[in-house]
C-alpha positions in Angstrom: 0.0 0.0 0.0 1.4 3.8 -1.1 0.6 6.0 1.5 1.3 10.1 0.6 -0.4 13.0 2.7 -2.2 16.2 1.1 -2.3 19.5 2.5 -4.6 22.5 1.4 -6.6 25.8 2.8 -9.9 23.9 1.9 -11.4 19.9 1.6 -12.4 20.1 -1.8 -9.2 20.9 -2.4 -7.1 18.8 -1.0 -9.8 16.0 -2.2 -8.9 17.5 -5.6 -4.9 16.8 -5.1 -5.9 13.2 -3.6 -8.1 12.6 -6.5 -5.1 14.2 -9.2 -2.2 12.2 -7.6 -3.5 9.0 -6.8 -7.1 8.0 -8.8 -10.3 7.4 -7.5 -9.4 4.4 -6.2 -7.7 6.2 -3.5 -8.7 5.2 0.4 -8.2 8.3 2.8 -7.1 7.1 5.6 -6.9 10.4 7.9 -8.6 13.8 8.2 -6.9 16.5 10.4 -8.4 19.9 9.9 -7.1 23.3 12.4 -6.0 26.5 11.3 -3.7 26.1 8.8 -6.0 24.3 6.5 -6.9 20.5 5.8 -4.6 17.4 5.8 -5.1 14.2 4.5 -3.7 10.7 4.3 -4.8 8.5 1.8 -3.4 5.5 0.3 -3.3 3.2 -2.8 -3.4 -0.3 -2.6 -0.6 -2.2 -4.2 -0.9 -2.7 -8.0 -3.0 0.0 -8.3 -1.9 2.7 -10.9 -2.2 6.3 -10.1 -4.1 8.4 -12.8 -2.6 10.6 -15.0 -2.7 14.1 -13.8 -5.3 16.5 -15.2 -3.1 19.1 -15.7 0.6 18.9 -16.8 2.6 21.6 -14.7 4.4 23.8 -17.1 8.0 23.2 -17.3 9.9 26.1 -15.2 12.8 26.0 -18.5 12.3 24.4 -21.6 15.3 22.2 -23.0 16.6 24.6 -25.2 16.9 27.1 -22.4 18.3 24.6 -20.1 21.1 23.9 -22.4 22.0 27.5 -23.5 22.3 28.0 -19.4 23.9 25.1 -18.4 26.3 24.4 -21.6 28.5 21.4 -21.7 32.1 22.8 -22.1 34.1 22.3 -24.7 37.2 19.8 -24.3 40.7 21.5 -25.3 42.7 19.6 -27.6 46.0 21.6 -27.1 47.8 22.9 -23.9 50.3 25.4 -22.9 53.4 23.6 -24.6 51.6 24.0 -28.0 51.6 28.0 -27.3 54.9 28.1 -25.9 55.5 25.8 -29.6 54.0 28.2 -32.0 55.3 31.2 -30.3 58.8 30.3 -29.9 59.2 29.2 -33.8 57.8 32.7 -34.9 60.6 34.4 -32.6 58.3 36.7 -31.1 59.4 39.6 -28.7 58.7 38.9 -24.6 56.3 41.7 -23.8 54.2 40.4 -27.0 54.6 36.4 -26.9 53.3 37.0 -23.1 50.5 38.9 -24.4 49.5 36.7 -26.8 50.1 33.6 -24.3 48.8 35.2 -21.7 44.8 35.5 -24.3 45.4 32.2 -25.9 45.4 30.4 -22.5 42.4 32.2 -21.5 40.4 30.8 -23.7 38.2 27.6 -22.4 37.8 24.9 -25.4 38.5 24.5 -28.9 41.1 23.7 -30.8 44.6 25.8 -31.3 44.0 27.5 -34.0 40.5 29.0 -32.2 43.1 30.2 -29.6 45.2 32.1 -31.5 42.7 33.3 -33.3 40.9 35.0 -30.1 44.4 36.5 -28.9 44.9 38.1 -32.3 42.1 39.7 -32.2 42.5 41.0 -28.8 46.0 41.7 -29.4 46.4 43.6 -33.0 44.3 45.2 -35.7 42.5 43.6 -38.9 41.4 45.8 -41.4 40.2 44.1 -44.5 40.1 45.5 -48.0 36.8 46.0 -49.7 34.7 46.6 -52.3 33.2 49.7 -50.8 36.9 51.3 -50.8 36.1 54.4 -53.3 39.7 56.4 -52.5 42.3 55.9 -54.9 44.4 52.9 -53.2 48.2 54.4 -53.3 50.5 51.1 -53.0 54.1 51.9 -50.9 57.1 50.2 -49.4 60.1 48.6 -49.5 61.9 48.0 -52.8 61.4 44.2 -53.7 58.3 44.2 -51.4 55.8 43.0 -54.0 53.7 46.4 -54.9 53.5 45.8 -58.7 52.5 42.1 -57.9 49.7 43.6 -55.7 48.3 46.6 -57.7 48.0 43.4 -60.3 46.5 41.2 -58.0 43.6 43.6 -56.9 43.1 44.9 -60.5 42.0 41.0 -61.1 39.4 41.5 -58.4 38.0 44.4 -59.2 37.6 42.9 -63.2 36.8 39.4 -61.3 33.3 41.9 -59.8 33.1 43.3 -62.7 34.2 46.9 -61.1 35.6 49.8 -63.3 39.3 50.2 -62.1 42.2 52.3 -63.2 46.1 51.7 -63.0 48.4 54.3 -62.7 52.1 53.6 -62.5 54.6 56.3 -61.1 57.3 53.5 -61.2 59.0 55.8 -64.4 62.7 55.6 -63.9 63.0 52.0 -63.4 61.6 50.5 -66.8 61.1 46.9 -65.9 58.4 48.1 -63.3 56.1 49.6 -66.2 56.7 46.4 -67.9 55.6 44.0 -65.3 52.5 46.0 -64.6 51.5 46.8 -68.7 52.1 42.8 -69.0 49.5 42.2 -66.1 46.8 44.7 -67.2 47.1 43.7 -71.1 46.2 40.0 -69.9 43.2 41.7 -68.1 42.2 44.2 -71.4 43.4 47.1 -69.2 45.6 49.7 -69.7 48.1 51.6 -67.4 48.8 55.3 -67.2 52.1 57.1 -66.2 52.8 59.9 -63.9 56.5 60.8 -63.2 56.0 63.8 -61.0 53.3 64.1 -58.1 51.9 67.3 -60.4 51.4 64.7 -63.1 49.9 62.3 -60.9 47.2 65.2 -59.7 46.7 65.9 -63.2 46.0 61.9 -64.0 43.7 61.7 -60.9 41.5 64.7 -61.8 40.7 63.7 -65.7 40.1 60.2 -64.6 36.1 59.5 -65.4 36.8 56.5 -63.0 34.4 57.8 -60.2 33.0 55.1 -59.1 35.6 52.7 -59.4 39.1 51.3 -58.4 42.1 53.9 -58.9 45.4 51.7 -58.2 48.2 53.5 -57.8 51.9 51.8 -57.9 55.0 53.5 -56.7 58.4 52.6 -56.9 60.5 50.9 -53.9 61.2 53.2 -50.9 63.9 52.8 -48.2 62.1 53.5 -45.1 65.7 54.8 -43.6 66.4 57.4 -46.4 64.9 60.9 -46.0 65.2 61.4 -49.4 63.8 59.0 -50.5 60.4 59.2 -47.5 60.4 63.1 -48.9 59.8 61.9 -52.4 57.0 59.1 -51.4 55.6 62.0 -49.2 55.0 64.4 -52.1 53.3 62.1 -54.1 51.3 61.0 -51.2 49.8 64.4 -51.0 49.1 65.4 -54.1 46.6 63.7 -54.7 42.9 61.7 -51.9 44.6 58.5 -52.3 44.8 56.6 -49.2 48.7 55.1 -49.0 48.4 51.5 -48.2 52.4 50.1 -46.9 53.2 46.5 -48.5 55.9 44.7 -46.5 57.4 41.3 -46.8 56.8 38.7 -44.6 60.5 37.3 -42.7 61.8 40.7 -41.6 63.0 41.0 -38.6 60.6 41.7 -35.8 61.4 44.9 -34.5 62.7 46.2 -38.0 59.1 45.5 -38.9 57.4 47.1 -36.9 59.5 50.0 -37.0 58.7 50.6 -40.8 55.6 50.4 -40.0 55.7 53.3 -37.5 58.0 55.3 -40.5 55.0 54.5 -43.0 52.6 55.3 -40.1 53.4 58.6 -40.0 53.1 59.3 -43.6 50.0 58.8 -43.8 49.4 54.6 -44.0 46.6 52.9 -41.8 46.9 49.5 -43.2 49.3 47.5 -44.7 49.6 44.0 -46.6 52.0 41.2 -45.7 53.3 39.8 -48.8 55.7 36.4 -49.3 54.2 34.5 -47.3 55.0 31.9 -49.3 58.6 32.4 -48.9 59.0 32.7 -45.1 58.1 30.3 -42.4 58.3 33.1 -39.2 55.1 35.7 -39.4 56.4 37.9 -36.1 57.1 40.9 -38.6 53.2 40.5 -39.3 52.4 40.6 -35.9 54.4 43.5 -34.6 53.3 46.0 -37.8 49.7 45.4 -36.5 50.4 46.4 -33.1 48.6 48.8 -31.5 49.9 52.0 -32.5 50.9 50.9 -35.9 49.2 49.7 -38.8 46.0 47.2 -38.9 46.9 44.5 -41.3 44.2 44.4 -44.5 45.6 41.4 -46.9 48.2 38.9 -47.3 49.4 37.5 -50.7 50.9 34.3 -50.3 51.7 33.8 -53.8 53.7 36.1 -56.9 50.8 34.1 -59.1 48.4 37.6 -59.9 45.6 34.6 -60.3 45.7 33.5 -57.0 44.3 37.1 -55.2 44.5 38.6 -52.2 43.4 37.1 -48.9 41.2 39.3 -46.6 42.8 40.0 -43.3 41.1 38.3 -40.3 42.2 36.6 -37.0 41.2 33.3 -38.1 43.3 33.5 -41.8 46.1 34.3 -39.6 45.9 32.0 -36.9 45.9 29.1 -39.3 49.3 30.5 -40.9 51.0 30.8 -37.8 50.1 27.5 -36.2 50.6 25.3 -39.5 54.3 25.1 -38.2 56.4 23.2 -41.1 57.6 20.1 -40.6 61.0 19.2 -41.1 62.0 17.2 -44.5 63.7 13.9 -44.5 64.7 14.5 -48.1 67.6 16.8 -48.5 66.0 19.1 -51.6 69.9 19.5 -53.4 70.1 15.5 -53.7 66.5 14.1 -53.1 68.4 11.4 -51.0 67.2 10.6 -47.2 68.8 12.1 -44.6 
């Protein structure tokens, strides 16, 4: 026999809960009224099955509420060694390998790469080329740094989306550079226009009926270290809305890196665009330009192939470049024999 006790203000309803929990077939065994209400024991005998009740309580959190409060945390499948890995091979200064340490440990589950992409975020500045630029894009940097390959590169895009876009080259003096880039825009039906002065350059800008579209300007190489040569860069800079965009090679040294970048910084460049990837296995130049205080990074080419494009800046595109750490070859390249 199943004995349970009811309490209510009122008999007909704690009859009603008797009748609710346990059926009709329930036998009251004890009635004890007072002040505080009505109590009753009744019982069912064994075998018996309760009826249903009449009315379902409503659930005080429905499943999908219960699991957005109460999620099941996420298992990491990397620890601090793999940090201290991927850090250590990219040669990155103290104060900004602890920083970076410091975020990726913080984060709860996942895998590395989710890591490092969180600390990047929270530790340097993504800004992403786009289709909505409408300001002349003036490409500078280094000599060698890959500026031609890049005005060629977004010139694809912007004929890929079907975008009106204009190339101007002020590369005059060193004749090979209006070769590469004429080469490039003939495959692409374009043409490219020359300006040797920045008063010729203005002049190009104005009668340009390319409103609406991509203006690409290319300079020539300039050594971040030579006044003359910053002077130079800086008059063409400011003779004409174009918004100087800095292209640096991937592999520098770290602090070399990101002090170009402060140089460039102060002529006028917000954003930069890491190039040669493909020829350089430590990213800590990257990382240091797009400090805070410096330049937010906007592209990286990592390929001199014009076909394959530019890759938008973002904390996930380079997380997975810096943890893809290369393995070492048991092939010596010179012979092909097994080391």
């Amino acid at each position: 026999m199943r004995l349970k006790t009811f309490h209510a203000k009122t008999m007909s309803e704690v009859m009603g809960l008797v009748r609710n929990e346990l059926g009709p077939d329930a036998i009251i065994i004890q009635i004890e009224e007072g002040k505080s209400g009505v109590r009753v024991t009744a019982a069912l005998e064994a075998g018996a099955t309760p009826a249903p009740p009449e009315t379902a309580p409503e659930p005080k959190q429905t499943p999908a509420a219960f699991e957005i409060s109460h999620p099941v945390p996420q298992s990491r499948d990397f620890d601090v060694a793999d940090i201290n890995a991927v850090l250590n091979h990219h040669g990155l200064p103290f104060e900004t390998a602890s920083h970076i340490s410091e975020a990726a440990r913080a984060v709860d589950g996942g895998s590395l790469i989710d890591a490092f992409s969180v600390a990047l975020e929270t530790s340097i500045r993504f800004s992403p080329l786009t289709d909505s630029t409408t300001r002349p894009i003036m490409l500078v940097g280094p000599p060698g740094a890959g500026k031609t390959i890049c005005a060629a590169k977004l010139t694809a895009d912007a004929v890929l989306h079907e975008r009106p876009v204009k190339l101007i080259s002020t590369d005059t003096v060193k004749a090979s550079g209006i070769q590469q880039l004429d080469h490039f825009a003939q495959l692409m039906k374009q043409t490219v226009s020359t300006a040797a002065s920045p008063e010729e350059l203005s002049a190009v800008v104005r009668s340009s009926s390319n409103k609406s579209g991509l203006t690409i300007i290319d300079t020539p190489g300039t050594n971040p270290f030579d006044m003359d040569d910053l002077r130079e860069i800086l008059s063409f800079i400011r003779s004409v809305d174009a918004e100087p965009v800095l292209v640096m090679p991937a592999g520098l040294d770290a602090l070399d890196a990101q002090e170009i970048a402060g140089v460039f910084s102060r002529l006028g460049c917000q954003r930069f665009i890491a190039t040669r990837l493909d020829a350089s296995r430590r990213y800590a130049s990257i990382i240091m330009a797009a400090r805070p205080g410096h330049l937010s990074l906007a592209a990286l080419s990592r390929s001199p192939f014009v076909a394959d494009g530019l890759d938008p800046a973002t904390p996930m595109a380079l997380s997975k470049l810096i943890t893809a750490l290369p393995r070492r070859s048991k092939t010596d390249p010179l012979t092909d024999k097994k080391s």
